[in-house]
C-alpha positions as CSV (number, residue, x, y, z in Angstrom):
1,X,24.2,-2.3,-10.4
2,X,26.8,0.8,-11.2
3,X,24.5,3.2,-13.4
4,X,27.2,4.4,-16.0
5,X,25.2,6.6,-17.8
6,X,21.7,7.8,-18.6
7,X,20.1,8.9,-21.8
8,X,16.7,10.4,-22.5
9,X,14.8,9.9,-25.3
10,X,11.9,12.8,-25.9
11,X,9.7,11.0,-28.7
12,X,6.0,12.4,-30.4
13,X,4.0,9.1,-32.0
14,X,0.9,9.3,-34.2
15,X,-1.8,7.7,-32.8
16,X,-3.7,5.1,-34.9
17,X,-7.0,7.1,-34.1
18,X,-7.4,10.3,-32.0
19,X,-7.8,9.5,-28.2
20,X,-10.4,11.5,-26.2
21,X,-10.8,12.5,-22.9
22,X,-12.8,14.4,-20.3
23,X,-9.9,16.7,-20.4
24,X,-8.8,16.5,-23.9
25,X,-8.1,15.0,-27.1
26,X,-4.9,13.1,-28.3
27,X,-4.0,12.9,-32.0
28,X,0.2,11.7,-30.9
29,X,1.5,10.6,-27.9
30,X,4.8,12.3,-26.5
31,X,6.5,10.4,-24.0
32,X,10.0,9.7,-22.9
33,X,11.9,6.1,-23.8
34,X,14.5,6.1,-20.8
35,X,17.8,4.1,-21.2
36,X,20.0,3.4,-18.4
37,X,23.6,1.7,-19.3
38,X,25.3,-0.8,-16.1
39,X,28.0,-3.4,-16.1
40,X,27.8,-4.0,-20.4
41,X,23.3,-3.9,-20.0
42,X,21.1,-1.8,-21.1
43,X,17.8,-1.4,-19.6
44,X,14.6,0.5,-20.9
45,X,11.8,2.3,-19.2
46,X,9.0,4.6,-20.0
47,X,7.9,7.2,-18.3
48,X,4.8,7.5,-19.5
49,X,3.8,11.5,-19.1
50,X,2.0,13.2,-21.7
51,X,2.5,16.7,-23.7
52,X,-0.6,18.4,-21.3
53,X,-0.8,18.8,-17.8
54,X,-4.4,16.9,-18.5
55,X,-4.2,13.1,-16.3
56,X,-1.7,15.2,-13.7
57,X,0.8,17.9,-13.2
58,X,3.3,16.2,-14.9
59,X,4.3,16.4,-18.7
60,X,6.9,15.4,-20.8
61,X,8.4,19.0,-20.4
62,X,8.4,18.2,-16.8
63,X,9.3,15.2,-16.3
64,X,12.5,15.6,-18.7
65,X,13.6,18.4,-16.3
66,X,13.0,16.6,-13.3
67,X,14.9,13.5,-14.7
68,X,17.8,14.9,-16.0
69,X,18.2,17.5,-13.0
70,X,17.3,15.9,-10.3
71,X,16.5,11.7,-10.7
72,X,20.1,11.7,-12.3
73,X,22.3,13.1,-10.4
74,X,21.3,10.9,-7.6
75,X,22.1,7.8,-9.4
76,X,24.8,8.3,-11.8
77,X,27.6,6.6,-11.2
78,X,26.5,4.9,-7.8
79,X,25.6,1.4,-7.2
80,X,22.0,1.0,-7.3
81,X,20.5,-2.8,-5.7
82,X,17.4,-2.5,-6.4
83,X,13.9,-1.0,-6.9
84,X,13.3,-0.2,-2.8
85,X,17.4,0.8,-2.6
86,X,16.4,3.6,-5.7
87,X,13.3,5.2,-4.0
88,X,14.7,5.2,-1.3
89,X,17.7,6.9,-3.0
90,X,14.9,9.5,-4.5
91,X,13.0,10.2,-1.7
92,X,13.7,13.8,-1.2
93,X,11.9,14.4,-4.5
94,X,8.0,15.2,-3.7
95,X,6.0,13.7,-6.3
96,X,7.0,13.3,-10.0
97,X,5.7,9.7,-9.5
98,X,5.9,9.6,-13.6
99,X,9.5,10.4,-13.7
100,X,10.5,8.1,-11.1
101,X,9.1,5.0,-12.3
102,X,10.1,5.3,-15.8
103,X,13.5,5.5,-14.5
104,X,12.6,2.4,-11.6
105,X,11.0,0.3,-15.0
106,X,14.4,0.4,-16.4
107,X,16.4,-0.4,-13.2
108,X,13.6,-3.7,-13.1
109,X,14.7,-4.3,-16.8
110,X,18.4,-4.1,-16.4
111,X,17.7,-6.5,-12.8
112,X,16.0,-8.7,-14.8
113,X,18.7,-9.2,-17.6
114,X,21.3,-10.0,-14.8
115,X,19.4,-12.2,-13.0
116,X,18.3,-13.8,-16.4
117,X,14.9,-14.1,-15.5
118,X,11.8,-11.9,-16.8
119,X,10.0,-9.4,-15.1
120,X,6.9,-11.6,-14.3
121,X,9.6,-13.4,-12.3
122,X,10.6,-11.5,-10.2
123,X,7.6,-9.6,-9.5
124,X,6.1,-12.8,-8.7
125,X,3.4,-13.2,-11.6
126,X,1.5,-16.4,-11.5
127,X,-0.2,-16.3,-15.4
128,X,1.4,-16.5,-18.8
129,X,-1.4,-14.7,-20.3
130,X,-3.2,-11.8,-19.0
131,X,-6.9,-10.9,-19.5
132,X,-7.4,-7.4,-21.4
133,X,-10.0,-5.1,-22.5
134,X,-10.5,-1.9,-25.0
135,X,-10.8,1.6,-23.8
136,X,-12.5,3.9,-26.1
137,X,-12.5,7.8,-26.5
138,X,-15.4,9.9,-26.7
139,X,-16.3,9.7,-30.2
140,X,-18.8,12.2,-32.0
141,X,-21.8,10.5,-31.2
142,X,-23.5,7.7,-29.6
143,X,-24.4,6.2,-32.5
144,X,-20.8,6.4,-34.1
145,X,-19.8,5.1,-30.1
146,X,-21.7,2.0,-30.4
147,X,-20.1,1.4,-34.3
148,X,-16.5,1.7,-32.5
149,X,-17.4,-1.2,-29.7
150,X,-18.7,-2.8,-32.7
151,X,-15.7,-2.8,-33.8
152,X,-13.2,-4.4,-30.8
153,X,-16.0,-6.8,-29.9
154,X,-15.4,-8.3,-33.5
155,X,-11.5,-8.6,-32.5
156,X,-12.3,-10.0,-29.9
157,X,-12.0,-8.1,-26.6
158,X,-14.7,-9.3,-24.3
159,X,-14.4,-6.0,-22.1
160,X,-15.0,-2.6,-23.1
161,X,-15.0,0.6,-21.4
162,X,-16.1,4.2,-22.5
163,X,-14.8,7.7,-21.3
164,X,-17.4,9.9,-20.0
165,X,-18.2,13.5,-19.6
166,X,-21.2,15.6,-18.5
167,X,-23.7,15.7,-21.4
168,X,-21.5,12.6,-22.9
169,X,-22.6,9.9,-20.5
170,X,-25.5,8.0,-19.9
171,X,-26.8,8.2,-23.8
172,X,-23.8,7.0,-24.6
173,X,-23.4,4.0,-22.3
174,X,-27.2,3.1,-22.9
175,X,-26.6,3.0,-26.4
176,X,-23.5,0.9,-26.1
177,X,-25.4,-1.3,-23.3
178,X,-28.8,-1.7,-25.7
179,X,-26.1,-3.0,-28.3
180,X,-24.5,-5.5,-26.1
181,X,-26.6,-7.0,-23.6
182,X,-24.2,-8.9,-22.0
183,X,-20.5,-7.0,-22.7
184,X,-18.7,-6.5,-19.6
185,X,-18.8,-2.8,-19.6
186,X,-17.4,-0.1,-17.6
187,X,-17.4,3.7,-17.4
188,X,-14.2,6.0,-16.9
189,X,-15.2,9.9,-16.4
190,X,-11.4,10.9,-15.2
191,X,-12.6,13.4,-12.7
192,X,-15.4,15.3,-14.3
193,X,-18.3,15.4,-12.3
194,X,-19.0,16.6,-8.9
195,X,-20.9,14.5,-5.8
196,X,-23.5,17.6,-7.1
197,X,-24.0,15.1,-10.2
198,X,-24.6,12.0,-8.2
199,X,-28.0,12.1,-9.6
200,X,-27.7,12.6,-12.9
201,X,-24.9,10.0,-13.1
202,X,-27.6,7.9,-11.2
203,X,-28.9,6.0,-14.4
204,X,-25.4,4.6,-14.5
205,X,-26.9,1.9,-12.0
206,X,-29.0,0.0,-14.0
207,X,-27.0,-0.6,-16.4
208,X,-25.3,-3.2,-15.1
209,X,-21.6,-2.1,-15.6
210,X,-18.2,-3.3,-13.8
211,X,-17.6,-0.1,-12.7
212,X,-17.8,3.4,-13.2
213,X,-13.9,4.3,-12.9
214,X,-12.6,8.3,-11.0
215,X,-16.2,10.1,-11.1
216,X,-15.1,13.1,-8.7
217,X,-11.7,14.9,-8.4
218,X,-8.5,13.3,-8.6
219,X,-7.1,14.5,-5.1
220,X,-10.6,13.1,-3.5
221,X,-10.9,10.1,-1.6
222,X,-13.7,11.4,1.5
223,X,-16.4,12.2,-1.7
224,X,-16.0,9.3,-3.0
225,X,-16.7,7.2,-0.2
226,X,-20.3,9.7,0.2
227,X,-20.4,8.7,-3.8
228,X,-20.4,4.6,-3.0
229,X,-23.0,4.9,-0.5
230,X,-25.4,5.8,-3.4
231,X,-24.3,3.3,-5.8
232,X,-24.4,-0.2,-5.9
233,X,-21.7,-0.3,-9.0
234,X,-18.4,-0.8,-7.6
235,X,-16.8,2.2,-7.8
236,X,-13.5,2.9,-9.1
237,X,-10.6,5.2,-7.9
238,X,-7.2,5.3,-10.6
239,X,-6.4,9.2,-10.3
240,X,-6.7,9.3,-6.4
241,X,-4.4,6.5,-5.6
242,X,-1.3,8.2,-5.8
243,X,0.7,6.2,-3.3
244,X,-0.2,2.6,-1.2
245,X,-0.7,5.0,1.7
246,X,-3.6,6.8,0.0
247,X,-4.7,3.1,-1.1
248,X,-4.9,2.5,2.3
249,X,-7.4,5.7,3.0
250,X,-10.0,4.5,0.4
251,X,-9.5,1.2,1.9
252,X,-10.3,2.1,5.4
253,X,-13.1,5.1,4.7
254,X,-14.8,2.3,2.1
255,X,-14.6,4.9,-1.2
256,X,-14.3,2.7,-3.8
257,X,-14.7,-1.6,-4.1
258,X,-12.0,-1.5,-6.6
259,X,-8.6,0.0,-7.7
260,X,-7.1,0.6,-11.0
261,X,-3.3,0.2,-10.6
262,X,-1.0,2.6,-12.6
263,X,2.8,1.7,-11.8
264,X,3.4,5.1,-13.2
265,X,1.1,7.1,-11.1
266,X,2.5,5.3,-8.3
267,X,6.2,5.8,-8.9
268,X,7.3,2.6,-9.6
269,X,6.0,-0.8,-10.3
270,X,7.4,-2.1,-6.4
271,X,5.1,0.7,-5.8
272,X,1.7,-1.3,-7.7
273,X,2.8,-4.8,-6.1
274,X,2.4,-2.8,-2.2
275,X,-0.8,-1.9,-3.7
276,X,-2.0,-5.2,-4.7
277,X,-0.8,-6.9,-2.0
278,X,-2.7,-4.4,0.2
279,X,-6.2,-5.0,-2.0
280,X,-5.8,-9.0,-1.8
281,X,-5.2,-8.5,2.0
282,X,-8.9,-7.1,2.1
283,X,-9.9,-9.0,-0.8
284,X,-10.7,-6.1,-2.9
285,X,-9.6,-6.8,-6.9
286,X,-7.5,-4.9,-8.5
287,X,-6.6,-4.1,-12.6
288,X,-4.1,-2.4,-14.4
289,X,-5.2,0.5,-15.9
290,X,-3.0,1.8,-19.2
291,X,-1.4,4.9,-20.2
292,X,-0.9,4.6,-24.0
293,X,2.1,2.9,-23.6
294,X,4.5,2.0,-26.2
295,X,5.9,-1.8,-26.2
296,X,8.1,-1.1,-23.8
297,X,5.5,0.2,-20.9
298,X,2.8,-2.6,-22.5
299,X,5.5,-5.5,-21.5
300,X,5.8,-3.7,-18.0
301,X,1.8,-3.5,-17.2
302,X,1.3,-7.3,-18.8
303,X,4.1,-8.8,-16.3
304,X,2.3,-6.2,-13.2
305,X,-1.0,-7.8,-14.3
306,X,0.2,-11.6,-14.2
307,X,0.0,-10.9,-10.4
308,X,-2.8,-12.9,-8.6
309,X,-4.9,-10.2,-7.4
310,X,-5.4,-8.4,-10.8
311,X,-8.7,-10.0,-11.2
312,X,-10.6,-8.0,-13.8
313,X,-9.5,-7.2,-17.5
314,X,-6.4,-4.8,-17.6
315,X,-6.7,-1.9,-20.1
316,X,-3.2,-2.6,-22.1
317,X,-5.3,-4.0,-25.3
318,X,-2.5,-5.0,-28.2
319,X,-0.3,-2.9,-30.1
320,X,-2.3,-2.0,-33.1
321,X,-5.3,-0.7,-31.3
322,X,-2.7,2.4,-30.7
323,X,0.0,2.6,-32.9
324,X,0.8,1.4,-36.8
325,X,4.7,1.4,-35.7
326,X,5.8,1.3,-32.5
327,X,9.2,1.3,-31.3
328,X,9.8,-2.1,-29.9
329,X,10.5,-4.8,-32.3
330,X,8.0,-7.2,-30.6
331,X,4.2,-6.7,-31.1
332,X,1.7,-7.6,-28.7
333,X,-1.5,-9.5,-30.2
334,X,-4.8,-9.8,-28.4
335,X,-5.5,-14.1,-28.0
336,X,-8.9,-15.4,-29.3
337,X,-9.8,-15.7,-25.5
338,X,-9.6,-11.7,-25.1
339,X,-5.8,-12.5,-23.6
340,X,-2.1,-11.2,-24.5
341,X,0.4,-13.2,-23.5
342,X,3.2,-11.7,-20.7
343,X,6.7,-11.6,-22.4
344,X,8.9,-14.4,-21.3
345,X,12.4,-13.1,-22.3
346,X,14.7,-11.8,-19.7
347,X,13.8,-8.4,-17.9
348,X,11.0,-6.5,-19.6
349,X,11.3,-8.9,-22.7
350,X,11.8,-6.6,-25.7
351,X,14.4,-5.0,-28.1
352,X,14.3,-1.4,-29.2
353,X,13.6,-0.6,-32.7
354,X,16.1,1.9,-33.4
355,X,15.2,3.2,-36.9
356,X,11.6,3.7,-35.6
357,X,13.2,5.3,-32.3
358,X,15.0,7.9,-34.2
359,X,11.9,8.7,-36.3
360,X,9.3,9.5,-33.2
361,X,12.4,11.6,-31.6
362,X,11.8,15.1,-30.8
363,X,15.3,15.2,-28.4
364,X,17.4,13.4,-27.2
365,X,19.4,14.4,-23.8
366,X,22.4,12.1,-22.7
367,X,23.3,12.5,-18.5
């Protein structure tokens, strides 16, 4: 595929509640809607970096420079086969995994609209629907927590899971676990506590949860591993699995029993299938964690998650639990079986709203 030109699309989107964190609190979500133009097709992809150097390094601010600087210039006007021929093509760029598989998510887009066949295609999916779940911020209290699940149990989600933060954690997921017996249930602290706190996160245990997801610090993979030996809830690495290689560490040095897949924290969604493919060689499950996204990212992760190895509920959740208008024409709607179906159209599977696109837009940068 000749890649004929390249624009970036900087967008700012209000958020249908505030989103919070361990390391901060979302009201809108920036991120940046990347087009690519080859042989009369237009593909779309998301790179899915936020306004604060919170989750990683990498921003919007950052990962505009890096795209239109660097990513761009390496691809314009070349022929480009595939998802392995453009990392390979980007290699000599350390990190800026966010960057790169936005740009990748597009090339799979515009792949799949020549090939006619969707993305779950030629990934290799296997399910037409895909098992979700809600994740919830920290909210103001355990009390107004527990009204929140409340709430996405009654739409029906059948898997929840709560941020955590030191002196925000095991009131909270007691309360939440005294309310619901029998919810499938799991923690996510995004690398706020030390193997210091392995006691006071202790209670966790006996609560019966699915997991309790990135405990320690995101470039930590040996603690972790000290951190499982304590516990016998699986634990869960997303921020320290920056690469199939470092999939392969935890792995080997038994750190975690699970792994949340991010396509974008792994540059690229060829990048996620190595990693699955690695976990079902060891038969370790897998999920796809979520990012936010906008329609266009949601279609990527729900095609990445029809794989057979993403056993447990992905956090992509439908459109409204994020955004009142989003920018793809298509909405995603959670199933009565706590499902949303993959998209079946050719590529990613959706069409860009374009009055909606030039509302969120804070820039727009052509290459």
């Amino acid at each position: 595929m000749k890649i004929e030109s390249i624009t970036l699309h900087h967008l700012s989107m209000p958020l249908v509640t505030p989103f919070e964190t361990s390391f901060g609190r979302e009201t809108d979500r920036e991120c940046i809607l990347i087009t690519i133009h080859s042989e009369g097709l237009v593909g779309y992809g998301e790179c899915v970096a936020s306004r604060d150097p919170g989750y990683n390094y990498e921003t919007t601010g950052t990962a505009m420079h890096i795209l239109k600087d660097f990513i761009a210039p390496l691809i314009l006007g070349k022929d480009v086969k595939d998802a392995s021929d453009f990392q390979g093509q980007v290699s000599g760029i350390r990190g800026h995994n966010l960057a790169k598989a936005g740009v990748e998510m597009a090339l799979w887009d515009l792949l799949g609209k020549r090939e006619g066949k969707s993305l779950r295609e030629l990934l290799g999916g296997v399910r037409e629907k895909v098992e979700v779940g809600v994740s919830i911020g920290i909210q103001e209290s355990a009390h107004s927590l527990v009204r929140s699940a409340a709430g996405y149990v009654k739409q029906g989600y059948a898997r929840v899971k709560i941020k955590i933060k030191p002196g925000r954690d095991i009131e909270d997921a007691s309360a939440v676990r005294r309310e619901f017996p029998n919810l499938r249930l799991q923690v996510d602290a995004n690398s706020a506590y030390t193997l210091n706190d392995a006691n006071t996160l202790s209670p966790l245990d006996k609560l019966n949860l699915l997991l309790i997801e990135q405990p320690l610090f995101e470039d930590d993979i040996w603690d972790h591993h000290k951190l499982q030996e304590q516990f016998k809830t699986p634990i869960c690495l997303d921020e320290s699995i920056v690469s199939p290689r470092h999939a392969r560490y935890a792995i080997e040095m038994n750190a975690c029993r699970t792994i949340n897949i991010k396509a974008g924290r792994l540059g690229g969604l060829s990048q996620g299938v190595m990693v699955h493919d690695l976990c079902k060689e060891v038969l370790m499950p897998v999920w796809c964690g979520g990012m936010l996204e906008t329609g266009v990212g949601r279609a990527s992760n729900l095609a990445l998650a029809s794989l057979p190895n993403f056993i447990l509920p992905a956090d992509i959740s439908a459109s409204d639990r994020y955004y009142t208008q989003d920018i793809t024409n298509e909405r995603f709607v959670l199933n009565s079986d706590s499902t949303i179906d993959v998209p079946v159209g050719t590529g990613l599977g959706v069409t860009i709203n374009e009055d909606a696109l030039r509302e969120f837009a804070l820039a727009e940068v052509k290459v």
